[in-house]
Each structure stands twice: as C-alpha cells, then as structure tokens.
N, C-alpha and C positions, 0 to 999 in steps of 0.2 A: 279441871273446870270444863265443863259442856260448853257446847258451840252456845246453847241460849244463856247460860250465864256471862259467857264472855261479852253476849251485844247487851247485854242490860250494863256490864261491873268493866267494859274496856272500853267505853266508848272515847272517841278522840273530835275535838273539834278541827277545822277545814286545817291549821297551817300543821300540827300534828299528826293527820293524814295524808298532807303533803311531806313531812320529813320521811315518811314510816315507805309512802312510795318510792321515793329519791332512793334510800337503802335501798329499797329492794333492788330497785333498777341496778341501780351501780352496783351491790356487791352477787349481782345473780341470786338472792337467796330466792328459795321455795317456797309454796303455802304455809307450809312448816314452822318454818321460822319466822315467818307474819305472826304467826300462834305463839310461838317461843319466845316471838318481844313482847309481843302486848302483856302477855300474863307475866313474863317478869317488870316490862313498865307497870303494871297496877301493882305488885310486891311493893317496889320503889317508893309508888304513889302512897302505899298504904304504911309505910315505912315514915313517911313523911307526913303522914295525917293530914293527909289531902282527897277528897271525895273526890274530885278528876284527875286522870294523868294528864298532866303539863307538857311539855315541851321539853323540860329539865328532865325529868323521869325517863321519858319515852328516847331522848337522848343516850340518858346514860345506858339505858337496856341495850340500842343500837351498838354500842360501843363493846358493851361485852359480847353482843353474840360477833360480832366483828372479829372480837379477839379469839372469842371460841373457835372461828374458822380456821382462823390463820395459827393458830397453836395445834389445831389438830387435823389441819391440811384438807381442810372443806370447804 
C-alpha cells in the first residue's frame, strides 16, 4: 500500500489517533510500525466489513505488533 492510499483507505478518527499515539509513545515503536499497524488495523477492519477502522480493529493490530516485538525481541 503507497503512502497516498494509506491517507484515503487508513484514516483514523481523534480517539483512534489517540490510541495509535499512546502505543507508540509507550512501546518506542518506529514510523514503521505506525505503517505496520494501520495497514494491518484496515486488514481487520476489512475483515469485519467495516468501511472505518474502529477502535476494536486498530486495538487488536496494537496488540499483535506488541506481541511481534516481544516474541522476536524488538
């Protein structure tokens, strides 16, 4: 997914931009993986035949890459 598909197909409303910051803060991740959530939160999203990532979605992404870190020491 290209940087301009991402701002049309990942957009996030204010408290979902606020989760997505809080992660970042707290687990130190990269621009990287700002990129690595969203496009797996919209999978999610699109998984659940949802035209916006949610809360729930953009969560659960958090959570794996979280896990991603901590399983392979990143």
């Amino acid at each position: 997914m290209t940087a301009e598909q991402m701002k049309k197909h990942c957009k996030l409303d204010v408290i979902e931009q606020e989760l997505l910051m809080q992660a970042m803060e707290n687990q130190r991740l990269s621009a990287r993986s700002h990129d690595r959530i969203l496009k797996i939160a919209r999978t999610i999203a699109d998984l659940d035949q949802s035209a916006n990532i949610r809360l729930i979605h953009l969560s659960e992404a958090i959570t794996y890459r979280c896990f991603d870190g901590e399983y392979f020491g990143s």
